[in-house]
KOLLUMMAR-518635 format. One line per 4 residues: their letters; for each residue x, y, z of N, C-alpha, C. Coordinates in steps of 0.2 Angstrom, whole numbers. Example, Ala and Ser with C-alpha at 12.3 -4.5 7.8 and 13.67 -1.06 7.14 Angstrom:
<sites>
as = 66:-28:39:62:-22:39:66:-16:39 | 64:-11:35:68:-5:36:64:0:39
</sites>
This chain:
<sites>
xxxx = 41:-77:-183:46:-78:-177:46:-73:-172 | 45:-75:-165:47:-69:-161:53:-65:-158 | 54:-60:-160:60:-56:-158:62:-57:-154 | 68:-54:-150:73:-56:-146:70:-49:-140
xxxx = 67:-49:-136:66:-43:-130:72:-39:-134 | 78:-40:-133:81:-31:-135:80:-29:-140 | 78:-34:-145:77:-29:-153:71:-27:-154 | 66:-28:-150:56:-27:-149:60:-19:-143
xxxx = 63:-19:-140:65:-14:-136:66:-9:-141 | 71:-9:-145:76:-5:-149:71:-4:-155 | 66:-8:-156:58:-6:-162:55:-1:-161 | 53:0:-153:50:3:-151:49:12:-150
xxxx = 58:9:-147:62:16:-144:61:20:-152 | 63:15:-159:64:19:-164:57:23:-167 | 52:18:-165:45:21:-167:40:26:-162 | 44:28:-157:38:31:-153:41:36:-150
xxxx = 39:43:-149:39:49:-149:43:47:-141 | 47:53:-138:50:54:-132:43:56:-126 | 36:57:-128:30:56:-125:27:51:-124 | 27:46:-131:24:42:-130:29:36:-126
xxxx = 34:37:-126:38:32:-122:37:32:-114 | 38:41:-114:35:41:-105:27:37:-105 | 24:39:-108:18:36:-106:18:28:-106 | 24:25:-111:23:18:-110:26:15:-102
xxxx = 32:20:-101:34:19:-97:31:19:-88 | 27:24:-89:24:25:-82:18:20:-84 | 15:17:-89:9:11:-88:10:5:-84 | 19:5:-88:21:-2:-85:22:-2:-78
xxxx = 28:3:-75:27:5:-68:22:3:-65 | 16:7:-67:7:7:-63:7:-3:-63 | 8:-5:-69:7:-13:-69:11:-16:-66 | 18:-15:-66:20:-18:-60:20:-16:-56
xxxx = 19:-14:-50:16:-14:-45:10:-16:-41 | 5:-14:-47:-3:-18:-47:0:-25:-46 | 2:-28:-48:6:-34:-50:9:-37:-45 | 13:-34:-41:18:-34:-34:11:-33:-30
xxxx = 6:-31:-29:1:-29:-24:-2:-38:-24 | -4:-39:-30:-7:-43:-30:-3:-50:-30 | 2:-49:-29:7:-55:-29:7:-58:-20 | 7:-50:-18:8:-49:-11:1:-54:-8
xxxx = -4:-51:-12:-12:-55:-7:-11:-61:-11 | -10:-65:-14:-9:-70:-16:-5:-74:-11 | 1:-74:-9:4:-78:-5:4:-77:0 | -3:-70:5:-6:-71:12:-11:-76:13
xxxx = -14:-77:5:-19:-83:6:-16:-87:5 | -13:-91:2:-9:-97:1:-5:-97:7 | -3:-93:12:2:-95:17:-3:-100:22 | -10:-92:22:-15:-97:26:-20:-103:25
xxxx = -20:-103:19:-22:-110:17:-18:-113:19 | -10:-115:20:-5:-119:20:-8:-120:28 | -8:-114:33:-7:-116:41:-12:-118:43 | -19:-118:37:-26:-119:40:-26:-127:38
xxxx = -21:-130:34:-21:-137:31:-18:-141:36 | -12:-137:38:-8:-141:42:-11:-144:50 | -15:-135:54:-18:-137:60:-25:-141:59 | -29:-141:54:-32:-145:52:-29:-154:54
xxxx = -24:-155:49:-23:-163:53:-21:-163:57 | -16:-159:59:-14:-159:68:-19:-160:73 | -23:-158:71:-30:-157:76:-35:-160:76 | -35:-163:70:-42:-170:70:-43:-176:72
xxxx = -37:-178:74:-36:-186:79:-37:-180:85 | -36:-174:88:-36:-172:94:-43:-170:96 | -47:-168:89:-53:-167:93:-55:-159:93 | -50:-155:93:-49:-149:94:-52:-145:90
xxxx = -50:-137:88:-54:-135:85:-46:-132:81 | -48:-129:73:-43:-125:72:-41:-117:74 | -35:-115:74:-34:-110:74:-36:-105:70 | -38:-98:69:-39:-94:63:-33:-90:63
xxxx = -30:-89:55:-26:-85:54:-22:-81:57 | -28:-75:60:-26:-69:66:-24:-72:73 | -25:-77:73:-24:-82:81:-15:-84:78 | -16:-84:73:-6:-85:74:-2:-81:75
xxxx = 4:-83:79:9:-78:80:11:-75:72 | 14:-71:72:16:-65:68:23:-67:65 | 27:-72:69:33:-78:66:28:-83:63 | 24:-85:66:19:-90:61:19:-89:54
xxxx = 16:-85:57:11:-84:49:19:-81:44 | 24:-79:45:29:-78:41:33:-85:38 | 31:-90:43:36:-97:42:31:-99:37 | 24:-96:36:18:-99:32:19:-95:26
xxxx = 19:-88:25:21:-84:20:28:-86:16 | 34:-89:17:40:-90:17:38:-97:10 | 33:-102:15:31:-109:12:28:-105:5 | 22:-102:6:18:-100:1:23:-96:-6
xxxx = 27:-92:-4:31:-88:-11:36:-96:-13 | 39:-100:-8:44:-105:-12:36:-109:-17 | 30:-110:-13:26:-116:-19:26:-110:-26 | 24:-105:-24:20:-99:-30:26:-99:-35
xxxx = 32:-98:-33:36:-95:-38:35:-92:-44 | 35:-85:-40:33:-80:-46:39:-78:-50 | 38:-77:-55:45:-75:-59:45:-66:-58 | 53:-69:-61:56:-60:-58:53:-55:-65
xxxx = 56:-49:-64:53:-43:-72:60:-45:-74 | 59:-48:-81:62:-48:-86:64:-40:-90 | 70:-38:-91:67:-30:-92:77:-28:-94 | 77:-26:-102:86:-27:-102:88:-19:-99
xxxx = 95:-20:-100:96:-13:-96:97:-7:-98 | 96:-8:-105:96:-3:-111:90:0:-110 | 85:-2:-107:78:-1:-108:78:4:-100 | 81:2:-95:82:5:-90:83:13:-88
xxxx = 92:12:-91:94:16:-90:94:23:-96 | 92:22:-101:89:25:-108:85:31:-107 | 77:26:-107:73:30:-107:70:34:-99 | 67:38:-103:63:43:-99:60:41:-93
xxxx = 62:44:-85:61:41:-79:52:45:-78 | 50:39:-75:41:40:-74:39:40:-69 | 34:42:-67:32:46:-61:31:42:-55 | 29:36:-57:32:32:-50:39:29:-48
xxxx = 43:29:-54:50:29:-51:54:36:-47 | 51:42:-50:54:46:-47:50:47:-40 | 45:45:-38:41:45:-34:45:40:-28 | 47:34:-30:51:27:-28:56:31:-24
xxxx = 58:33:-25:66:38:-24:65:43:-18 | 60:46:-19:59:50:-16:56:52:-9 | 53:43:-9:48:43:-3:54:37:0 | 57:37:6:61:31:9:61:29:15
xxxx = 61:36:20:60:37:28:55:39:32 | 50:39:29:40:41:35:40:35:36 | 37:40:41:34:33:46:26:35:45 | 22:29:42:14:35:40:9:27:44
xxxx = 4:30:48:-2:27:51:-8:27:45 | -10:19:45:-14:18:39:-21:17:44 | -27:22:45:-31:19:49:-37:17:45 | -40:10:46:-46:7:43:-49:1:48
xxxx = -54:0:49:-56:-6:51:-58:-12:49 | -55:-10:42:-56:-17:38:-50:-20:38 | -48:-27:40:-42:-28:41:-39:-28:35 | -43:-31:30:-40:-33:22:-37:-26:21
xxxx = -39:-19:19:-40:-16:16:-32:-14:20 | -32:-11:28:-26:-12:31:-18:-15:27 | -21:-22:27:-16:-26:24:-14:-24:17 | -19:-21:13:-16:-18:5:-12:-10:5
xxxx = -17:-8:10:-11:0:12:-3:-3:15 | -6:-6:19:3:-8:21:6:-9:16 | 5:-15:13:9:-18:8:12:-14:1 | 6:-9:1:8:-5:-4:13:2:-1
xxxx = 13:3:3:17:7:6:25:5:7 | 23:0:11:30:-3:11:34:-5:6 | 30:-7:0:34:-10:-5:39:-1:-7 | 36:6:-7:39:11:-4:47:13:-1
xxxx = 47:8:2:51:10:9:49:12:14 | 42:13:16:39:17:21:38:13:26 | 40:13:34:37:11:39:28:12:39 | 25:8:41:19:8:41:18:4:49
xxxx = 13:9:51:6:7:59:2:7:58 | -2:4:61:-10:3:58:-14:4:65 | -20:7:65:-25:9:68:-32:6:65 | -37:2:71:-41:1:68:-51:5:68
xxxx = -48:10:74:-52:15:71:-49:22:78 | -56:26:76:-53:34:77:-49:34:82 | -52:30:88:-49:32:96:-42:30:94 | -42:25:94:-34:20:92:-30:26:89
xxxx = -33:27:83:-28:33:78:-27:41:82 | -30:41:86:-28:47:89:-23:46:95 | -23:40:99:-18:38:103:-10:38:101 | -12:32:95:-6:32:91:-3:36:89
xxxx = -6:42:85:-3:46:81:-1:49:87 | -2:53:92:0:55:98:5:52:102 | 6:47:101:12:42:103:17:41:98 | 14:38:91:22:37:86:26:42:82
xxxx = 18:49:82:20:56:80:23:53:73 | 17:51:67:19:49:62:21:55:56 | 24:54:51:26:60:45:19:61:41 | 15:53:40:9:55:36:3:50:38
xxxx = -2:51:41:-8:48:40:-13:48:35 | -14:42:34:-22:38:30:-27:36:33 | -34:43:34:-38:42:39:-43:39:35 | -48:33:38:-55:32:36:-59:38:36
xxxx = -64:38:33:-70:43:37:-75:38:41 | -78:30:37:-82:28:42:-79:22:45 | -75:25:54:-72:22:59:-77:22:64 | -78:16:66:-78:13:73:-76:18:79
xxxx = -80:19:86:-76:23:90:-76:31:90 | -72:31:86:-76:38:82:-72:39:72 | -77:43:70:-74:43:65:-70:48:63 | -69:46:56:-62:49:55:-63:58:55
xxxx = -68:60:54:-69:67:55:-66:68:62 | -69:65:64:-69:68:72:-60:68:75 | -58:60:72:-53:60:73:-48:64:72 | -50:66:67:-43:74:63:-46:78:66
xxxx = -52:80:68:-52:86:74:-48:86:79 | -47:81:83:-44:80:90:-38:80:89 | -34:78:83:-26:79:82:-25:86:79 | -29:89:77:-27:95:75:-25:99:82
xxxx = -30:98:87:-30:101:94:-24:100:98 | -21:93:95:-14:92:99:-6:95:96 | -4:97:98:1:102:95:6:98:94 | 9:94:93:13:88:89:9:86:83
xxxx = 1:85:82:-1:82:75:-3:89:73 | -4:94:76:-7:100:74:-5:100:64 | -1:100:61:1:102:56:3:93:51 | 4:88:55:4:82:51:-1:81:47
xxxx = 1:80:42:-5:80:36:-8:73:35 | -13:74:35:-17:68:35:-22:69:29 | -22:62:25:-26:60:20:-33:56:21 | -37:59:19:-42:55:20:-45:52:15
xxxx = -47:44:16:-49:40:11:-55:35:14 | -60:36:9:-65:31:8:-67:29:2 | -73:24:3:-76:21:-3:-81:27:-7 | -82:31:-2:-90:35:-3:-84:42:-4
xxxx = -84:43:-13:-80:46:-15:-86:52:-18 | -86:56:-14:-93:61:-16:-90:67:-13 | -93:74:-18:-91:82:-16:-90:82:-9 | -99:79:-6:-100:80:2:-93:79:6
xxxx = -92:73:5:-87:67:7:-80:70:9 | -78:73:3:-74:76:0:-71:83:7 | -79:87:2:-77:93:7:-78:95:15 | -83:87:16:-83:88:24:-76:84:27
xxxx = -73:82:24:-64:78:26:-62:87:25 | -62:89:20:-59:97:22:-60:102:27 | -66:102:27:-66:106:34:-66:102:39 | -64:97:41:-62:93:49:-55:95:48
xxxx = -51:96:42:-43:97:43:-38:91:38 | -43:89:34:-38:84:31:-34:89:26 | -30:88:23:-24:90:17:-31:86:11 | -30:79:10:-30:78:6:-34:72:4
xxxx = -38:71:-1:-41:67:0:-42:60:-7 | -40:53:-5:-39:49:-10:-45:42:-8 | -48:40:-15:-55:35:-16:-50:28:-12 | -54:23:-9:-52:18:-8:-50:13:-16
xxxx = -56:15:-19:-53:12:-27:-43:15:-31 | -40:12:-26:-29:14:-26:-30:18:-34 | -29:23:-35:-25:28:-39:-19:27:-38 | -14:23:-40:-6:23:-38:-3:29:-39
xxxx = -7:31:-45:-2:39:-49:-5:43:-42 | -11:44:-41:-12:47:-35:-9:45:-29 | -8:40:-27:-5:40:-21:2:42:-21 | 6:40:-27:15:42:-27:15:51:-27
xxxx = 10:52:-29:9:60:-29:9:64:-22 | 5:61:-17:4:61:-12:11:60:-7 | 11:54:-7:19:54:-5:25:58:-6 | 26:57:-13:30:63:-15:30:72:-13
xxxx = 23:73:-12:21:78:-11:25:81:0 | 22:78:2:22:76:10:30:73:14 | 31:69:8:40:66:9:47:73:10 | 45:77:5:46:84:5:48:87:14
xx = 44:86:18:42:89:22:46:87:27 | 46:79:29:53:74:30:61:77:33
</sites>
């Protein structure tokens, strides 16, 4: 017979060290939010599948061609995301409040807390990739702008004067090297810390982001525990 969630809680609590509970603690954090991330891309595609269904019939007694995703307005595609989270119905975290308020707080909740008011520019030219930085930021509290390659990021960041940038290294226009060279030379980003993140996670890679001026440097394969570090680290600063 299956336990009752509070008594499998109160099992647990009784058998595992005040280490081993943080540790269980910050796993699940890391899962939920992996979890929220991919909840997230999940009903962008389901919103669009819904608007590519509907312009579809609308459109085939006319003749026409469909619209693509990025051709919709931005209330669009939210009246399409709106449809897709009521079909998906994702269920909520089940989670009693013994279990909350109790145990040992974990490095992404105090992270949670800690990160609420930046404003940070995520530059990539991959729009997908854009759309999961976002996401994951904002779920944060973080205002987030995006940039899709160097020039843009250097404008921007000189115009919105962001708390924290997420630089590519290989952008379009110019790259991401270059482009932390040229904000270092402008005396509003001179000291805005900028992270540099790519796929091509090598010593070179690494150290040539350091000497252009980056702070820091994170793989595009998401480190959560790394990025709340990061945030927390630079929130600071705020």
């Amino acid at each position: 017979m299956t336990r009752p969630i509070e008594e499998r809680v109160r099992w647990i609590k009784g058998q595992a060290s005040p280490d081993q509970l943080k540790v269980m603690l910050e796993q699940r954090d890391r899962l939920i939010k992996q979890k929220a991330a991919l909840e997230d891309q999940l009903i962008e595609a389901t919103a669009e599948l819904f608007a590519l269904r509907r312009e579809r019939d609308q459109r085939a007694s006319e003749g026409s061609t469909t619209k693509a995703w990025d051709q919709l307005t931005e209330a669009d595609r939210e009246v399409e995301r709106t449809k897709a989270r009521e079909h998906l119905l994702f269920p909520g975290e089940a989670e009693p409040l013994d279990w909350k308020t109790s145990a040992p707080e974990g490095s992404a909740t105090r992270a949670k807390e800690a990160k609420a008011q930046m404003t940070v520019l995520v530059v990539d030219d991959n729009h997908i990739v854009r759309f999961l930085w976002r996401k994951l930021l904002e779920k944060s509290g973080n205002t987030v702008i995006l940039a899709e390659n160097g020039l843009d990021a250097v404008k921007m960041a000189q115009n919105k004067l962001p708390d924290l940038i997420f630089m590519d290294i290989n952008l379009p226009v110019l790259d991401g090297y270059e482009a932390t060279r040229r904000l270092r030379e402008f005396p509003a980003t001179k000291s805005t810390p900028i992270i540099a993140f790519s796929g091509d996670d090598t010593p070179e890679v690494r150290a040539n982001a350091r000497e252009a001026g980056c702070d820091d440097f994170v793989s595009k394969k998401i480190d959560l525990d790394k990025l709340d570090a990061i945030l927390a680290r630079f929130t600071a600063r705020v």
